[in-house]
Z-matrix of the N, CA and C atoms (Angstrom, degrees):
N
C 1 1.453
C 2 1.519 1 109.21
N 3 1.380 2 117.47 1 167.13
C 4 1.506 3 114.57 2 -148.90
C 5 1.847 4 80.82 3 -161.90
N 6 1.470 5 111.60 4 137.59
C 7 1.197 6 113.34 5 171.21
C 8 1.693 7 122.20 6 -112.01
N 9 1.426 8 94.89 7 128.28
C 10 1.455 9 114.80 8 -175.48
C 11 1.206 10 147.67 9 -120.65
N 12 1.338 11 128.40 10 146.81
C 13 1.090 12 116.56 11 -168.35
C 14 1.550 13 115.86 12 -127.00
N 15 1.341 14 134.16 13 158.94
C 16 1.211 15 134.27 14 -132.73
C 17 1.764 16 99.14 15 -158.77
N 18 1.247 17 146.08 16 108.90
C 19 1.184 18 165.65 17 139.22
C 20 1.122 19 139.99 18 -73.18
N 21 1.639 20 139.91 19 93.72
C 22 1.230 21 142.04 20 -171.20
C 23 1.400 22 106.75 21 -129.27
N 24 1.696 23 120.67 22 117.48
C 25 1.314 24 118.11 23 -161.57
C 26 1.594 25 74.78 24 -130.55
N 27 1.793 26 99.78 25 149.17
C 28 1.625 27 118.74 26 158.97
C 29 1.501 28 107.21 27 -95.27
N 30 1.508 29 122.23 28 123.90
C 31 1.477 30 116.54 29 173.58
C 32 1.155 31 103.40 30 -100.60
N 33 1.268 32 127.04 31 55.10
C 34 1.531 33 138.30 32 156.24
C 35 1.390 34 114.20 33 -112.82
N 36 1.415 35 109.47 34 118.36
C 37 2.069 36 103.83 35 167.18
C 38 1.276 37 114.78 36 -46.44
N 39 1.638 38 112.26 37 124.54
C 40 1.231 39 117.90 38 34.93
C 41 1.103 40 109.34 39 -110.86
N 42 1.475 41 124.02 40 22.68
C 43 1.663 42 146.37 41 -155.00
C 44 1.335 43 107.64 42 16.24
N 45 1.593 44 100.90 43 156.76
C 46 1.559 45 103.42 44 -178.34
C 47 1.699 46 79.39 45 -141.03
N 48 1.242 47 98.64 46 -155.27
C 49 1.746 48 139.62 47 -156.86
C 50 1.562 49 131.52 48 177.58
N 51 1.398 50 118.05 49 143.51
C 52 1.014 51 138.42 50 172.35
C 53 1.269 52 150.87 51 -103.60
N 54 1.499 53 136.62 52 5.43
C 55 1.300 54 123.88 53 -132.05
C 56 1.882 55 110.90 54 -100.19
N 57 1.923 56 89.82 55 136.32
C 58 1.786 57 102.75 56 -174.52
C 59 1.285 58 101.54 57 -78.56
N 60 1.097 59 129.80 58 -176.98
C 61 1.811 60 139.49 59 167.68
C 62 1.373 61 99.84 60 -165.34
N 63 1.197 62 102.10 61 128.51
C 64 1.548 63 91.88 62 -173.32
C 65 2.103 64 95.16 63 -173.53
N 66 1.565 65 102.95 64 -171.15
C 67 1.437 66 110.68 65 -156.98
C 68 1.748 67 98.46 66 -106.19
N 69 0.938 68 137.88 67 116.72
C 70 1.720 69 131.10 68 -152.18
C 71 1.733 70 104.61 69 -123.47
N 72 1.553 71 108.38 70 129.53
C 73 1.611 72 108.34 71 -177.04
C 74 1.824 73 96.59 72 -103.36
N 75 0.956 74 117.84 73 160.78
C 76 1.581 75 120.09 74 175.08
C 77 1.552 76 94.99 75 -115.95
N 78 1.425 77 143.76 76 136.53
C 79 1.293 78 140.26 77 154.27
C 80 1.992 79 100.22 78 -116.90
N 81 1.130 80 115.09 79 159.04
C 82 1.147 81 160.14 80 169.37
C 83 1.501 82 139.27 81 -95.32
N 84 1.557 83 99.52 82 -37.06
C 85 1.226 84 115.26 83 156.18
C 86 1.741 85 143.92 84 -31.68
N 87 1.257 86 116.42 85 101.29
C 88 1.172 87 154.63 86 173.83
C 89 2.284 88 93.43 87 -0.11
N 90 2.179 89 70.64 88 -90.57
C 91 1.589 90 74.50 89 -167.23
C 92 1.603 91 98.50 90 -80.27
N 93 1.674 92 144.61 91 -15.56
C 94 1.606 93 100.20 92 173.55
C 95 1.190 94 112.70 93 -67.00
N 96 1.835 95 141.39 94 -19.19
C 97 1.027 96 119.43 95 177.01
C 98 1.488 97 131.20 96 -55.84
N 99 1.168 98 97.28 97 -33.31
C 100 1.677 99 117.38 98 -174.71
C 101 1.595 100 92.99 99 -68.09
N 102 1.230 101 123.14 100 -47.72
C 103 1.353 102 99.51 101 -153.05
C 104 1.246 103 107.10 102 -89.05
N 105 1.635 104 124.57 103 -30.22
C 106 1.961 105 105.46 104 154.15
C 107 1.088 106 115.54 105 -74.48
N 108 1.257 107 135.39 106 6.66
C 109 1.653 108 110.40 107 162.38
C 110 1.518 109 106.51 108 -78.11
N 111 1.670 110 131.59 109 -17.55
C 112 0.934 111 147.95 110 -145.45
C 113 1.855 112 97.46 111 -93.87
N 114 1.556 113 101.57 112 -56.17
C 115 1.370 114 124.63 113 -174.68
C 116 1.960 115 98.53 114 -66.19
N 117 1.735 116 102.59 115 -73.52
C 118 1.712 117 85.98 116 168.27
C 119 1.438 118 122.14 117 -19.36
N 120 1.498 119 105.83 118 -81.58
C 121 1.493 120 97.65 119 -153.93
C 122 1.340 121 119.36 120 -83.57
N 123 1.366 122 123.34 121 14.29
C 124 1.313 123 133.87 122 131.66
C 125 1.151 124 115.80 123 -16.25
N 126 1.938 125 95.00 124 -70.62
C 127 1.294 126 118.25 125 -157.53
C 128 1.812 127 125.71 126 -65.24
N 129 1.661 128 93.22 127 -42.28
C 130 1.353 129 113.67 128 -172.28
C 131 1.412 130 108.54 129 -99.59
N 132 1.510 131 127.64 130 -21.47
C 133 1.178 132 128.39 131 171.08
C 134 1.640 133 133.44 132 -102.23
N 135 1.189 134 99.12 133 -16.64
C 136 1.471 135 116.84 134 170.97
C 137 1.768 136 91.63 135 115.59
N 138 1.848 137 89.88 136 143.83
C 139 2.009 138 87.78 137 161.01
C 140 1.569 139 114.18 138 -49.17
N 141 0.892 140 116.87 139 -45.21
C 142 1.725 141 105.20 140 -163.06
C 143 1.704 142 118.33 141 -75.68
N 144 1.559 143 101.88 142 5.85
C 145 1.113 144 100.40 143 165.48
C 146 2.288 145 108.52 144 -122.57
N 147 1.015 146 92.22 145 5.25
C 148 1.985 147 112.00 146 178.33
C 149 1.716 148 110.21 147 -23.50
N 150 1.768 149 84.62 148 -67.21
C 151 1.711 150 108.52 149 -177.81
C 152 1.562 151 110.79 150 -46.73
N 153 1.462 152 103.07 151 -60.43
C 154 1.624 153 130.01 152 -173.81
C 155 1.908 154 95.28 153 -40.10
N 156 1.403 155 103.54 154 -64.78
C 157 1.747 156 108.78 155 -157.55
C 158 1.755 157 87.23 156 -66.79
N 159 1.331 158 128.92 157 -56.02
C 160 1.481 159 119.42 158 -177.10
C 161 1.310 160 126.97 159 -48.06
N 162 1.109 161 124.39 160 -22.97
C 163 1.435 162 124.57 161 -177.68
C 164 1.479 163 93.30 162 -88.93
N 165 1.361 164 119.68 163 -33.88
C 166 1.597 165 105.90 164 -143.87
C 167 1.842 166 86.95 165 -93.36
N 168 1.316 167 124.41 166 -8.69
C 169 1.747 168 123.85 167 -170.81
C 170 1.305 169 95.65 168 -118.82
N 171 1.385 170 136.65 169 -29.55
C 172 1.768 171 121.75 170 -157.97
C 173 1.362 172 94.57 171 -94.19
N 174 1.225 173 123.32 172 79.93
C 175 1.436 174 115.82 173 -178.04
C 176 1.552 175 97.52 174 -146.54
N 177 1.790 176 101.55 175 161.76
C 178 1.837 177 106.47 176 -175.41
C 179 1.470 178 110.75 177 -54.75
N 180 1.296 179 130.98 178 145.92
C 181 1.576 180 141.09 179 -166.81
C 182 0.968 181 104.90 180 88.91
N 183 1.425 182 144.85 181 0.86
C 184 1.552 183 125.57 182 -178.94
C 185 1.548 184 96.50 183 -110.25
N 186 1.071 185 127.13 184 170.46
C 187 1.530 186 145.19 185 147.85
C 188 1.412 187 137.25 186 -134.35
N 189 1.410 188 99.54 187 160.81
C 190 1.521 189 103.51 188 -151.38
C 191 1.873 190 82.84 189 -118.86
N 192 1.703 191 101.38 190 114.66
C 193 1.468 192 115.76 191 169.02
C 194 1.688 193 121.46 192 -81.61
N 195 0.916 194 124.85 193 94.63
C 196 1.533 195 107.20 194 163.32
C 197 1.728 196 128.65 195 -82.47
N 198 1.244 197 139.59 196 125.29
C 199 1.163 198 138.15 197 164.76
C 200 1.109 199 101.34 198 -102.60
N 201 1.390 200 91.56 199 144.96
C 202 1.884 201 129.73 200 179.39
C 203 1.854 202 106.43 201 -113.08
N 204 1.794 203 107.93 202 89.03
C 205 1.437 204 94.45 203 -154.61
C 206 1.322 205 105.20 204 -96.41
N 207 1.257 206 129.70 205 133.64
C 208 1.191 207 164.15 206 -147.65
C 209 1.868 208 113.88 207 -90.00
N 210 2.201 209 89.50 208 -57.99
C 211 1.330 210 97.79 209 -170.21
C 212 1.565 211 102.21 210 -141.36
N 213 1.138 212 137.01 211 141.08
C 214 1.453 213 129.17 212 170.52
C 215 1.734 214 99.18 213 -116.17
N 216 1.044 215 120.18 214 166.48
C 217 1.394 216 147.27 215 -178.77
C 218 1.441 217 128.71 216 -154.91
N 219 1.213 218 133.27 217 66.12
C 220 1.441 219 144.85 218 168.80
C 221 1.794 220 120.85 219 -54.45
N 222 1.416 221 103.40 220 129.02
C 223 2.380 222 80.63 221 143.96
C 224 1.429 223 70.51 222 -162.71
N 225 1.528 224 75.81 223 165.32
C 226 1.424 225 107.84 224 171.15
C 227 1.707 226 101.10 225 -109.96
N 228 1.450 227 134.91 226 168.72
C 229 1.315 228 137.63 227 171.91
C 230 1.757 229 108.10 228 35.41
N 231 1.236 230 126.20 229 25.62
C 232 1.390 231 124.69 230 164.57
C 233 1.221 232 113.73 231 -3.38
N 234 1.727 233 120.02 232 -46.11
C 235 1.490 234 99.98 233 -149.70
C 236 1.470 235 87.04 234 -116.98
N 237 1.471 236 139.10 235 39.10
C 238 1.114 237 131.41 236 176.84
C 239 1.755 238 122.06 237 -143.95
Protein backbone atom coordinates (compact mmCIF):
# COMPACT_ATOMS: atom_id res chain seq x y z
CA UNK A 1 0.00 0.00 0.00
CA UNK A 2 1.16 3.45 -0.97
CA UNK A 3 -0.38 6.66 0.47
CA UNK A 4 -2.45 9.03 -1.51
CA UNK A 5 -3.87 11.82 -2.17
CA UNK A 6 -6.65 12.85 -4.44
CA UNK A 7 -7.97 16.55 -5.41
CA UNK A 8 -11.10 17.60 -7.22
CA UNK A 9 -11.80 21.36 -7.25
CA UNK A 10 -14.96 23.09 -9.20
CA UNK A 11 -13.60 26.41 -10.83
CA UNK A 12 -17.01 27.66 -10.95
CA UNK A 13 -18.44 30.29 -8.19
CA UNK A 14 -18.97 29.67 -5.53
CA UNK A 15 -16.31 26.85 -6.06
CA UNK A 16 -15.87 24.14 -3.75
CA UNK A 17 -13.33 21.17 -3.24
CA UNK A 18 -12.59 17.84 -2.25
CA UNK A 19 -9.52 16.23 -1.23
CA UNK A 20 -9.28 12.09 -0.11
CA UNK A 21 -5.94 10.91 1.61
CA UNK A 22 -5.92 7.68 2.13
CA UNK A 23 -3.79 4.09 1.81
CA UNK A 24 -4.02 2.91 -2.14
CA UNK A 25 -3.57 -0.91 -3.58
CA UNK A 26 -2.83 -1.03 -7.47
CA UNK A 27 -4.17 -4.55 -8.94
CA UNK A 28 -3.53 -5.78 -12.43
CA UNK A 29 -5.86 -8.32 -12.40
CA UNK A 30 -7.41 -9.77 -15.44
CA UNK A 31 -11.01 -10.37 -14.38
CA UNK A 32 -11.35 -7.42 -11.54
CA UNK A 33 -10.51 -5.19 -14.31
CA UNK A 34 -13.14 -6.43 -16.51
CA UNK A 35 -15.60 -6.45 -14.05
CA UNK A 36 -15.37 -2.56 -12.99
CA UNK A 37 -14.94 -1.53 -16.28
CA UNK A 38 -18.13 -3.56 -16.70
CA UNK A 39 -19.89 -2.06 -13.43
CA UNK A 40 -18.50 1.71 -14.42
CA UNK A 41 -19.86 1.92 -17.62
CA UNK A 42 -22.94 0.47 -16.60
CA UNK A 43 -22.92 3.19 -14.45
CA UNK A 44 -21.92 6.21 -16.56
CA UNK A 45 -23.03 4.85 -19.83
CA UNK A 46 -26.14 3.09 -19.33
CA UNK A 47 -26.57 -0.98 -18.84
CA UNK A 48 -27.08 -1.49 -22.43
CA UNK A 49 -23.97 -0.18 -23.17
CA UNK A 50 -21.95 -2.03 -19.58
CA UNK A 51 -20.56 -5.03 -21.77
CA UNK A 52 -19.47 -2.55 -24.68
CA UNK A 53 -17.29 -0.09 -22.06
CA UNK A 54 -15.86 -3.52 -20.26
CA UNK A 55 -14.41 -5.16 -22.99
CA UNK A 56 -13.25 -2.06 -24.60
CA UNK A 57 -11.34 -0.70 -20.81
CA UNK A 58 -10.78 -4.10 -18.73
CA UNK A 59 -7.91 -4.98 -20.64
CA UNK A 60 -3.82 -5.50 -19.87
CA UNK A 61 -2.26 -1.78 -19.38
CA UNK A 62 -5.01 -0.47 -17.44
CA UNK A 63 -5.32 -0.54 -13.61
CA UNK A 64 -7.64 -0.87 -11.12
CA UNK A 65 -6.83 1.76 -8.01
CA UNK A 66 -8.35 1.15 -4.74
CA UNK A 67 -8.19 3.82 -1.89
CA UNK A 68 -8.55 3.09 1.69
CA UNK A 69 -9.67 6.76 2.75
CA UNK A 70 -8.32 7.82 5.81
CA UNK A 71 -9.29 11.65 5.65
CA UNK A 72 -11.79 13.71 3.51
CA UNK A 73 -11.78 17.53 3.35
CA UNK A 74 -14.68 19.38 1.59
CA UNK A 75 -15.93 23.34 1.35
CA UNK A 76 -17.97 24.79 -0.59
CA UNK A 77 -17.37 28.89 -1.16
CA UNK A 78 -13.81 28.59 0.61
CA UNK A 79 -13.12 32.04 0.06
CA UNK A 80 -16.37 33.51 1.31
Amino acid sequence: MSGVSICVDDGRPPYSFVMIRGAATVSQDAHELREWATMLGGRYMGPDRAEEFGTRNGVPGELLLRLRMSKVVAHRDPAG
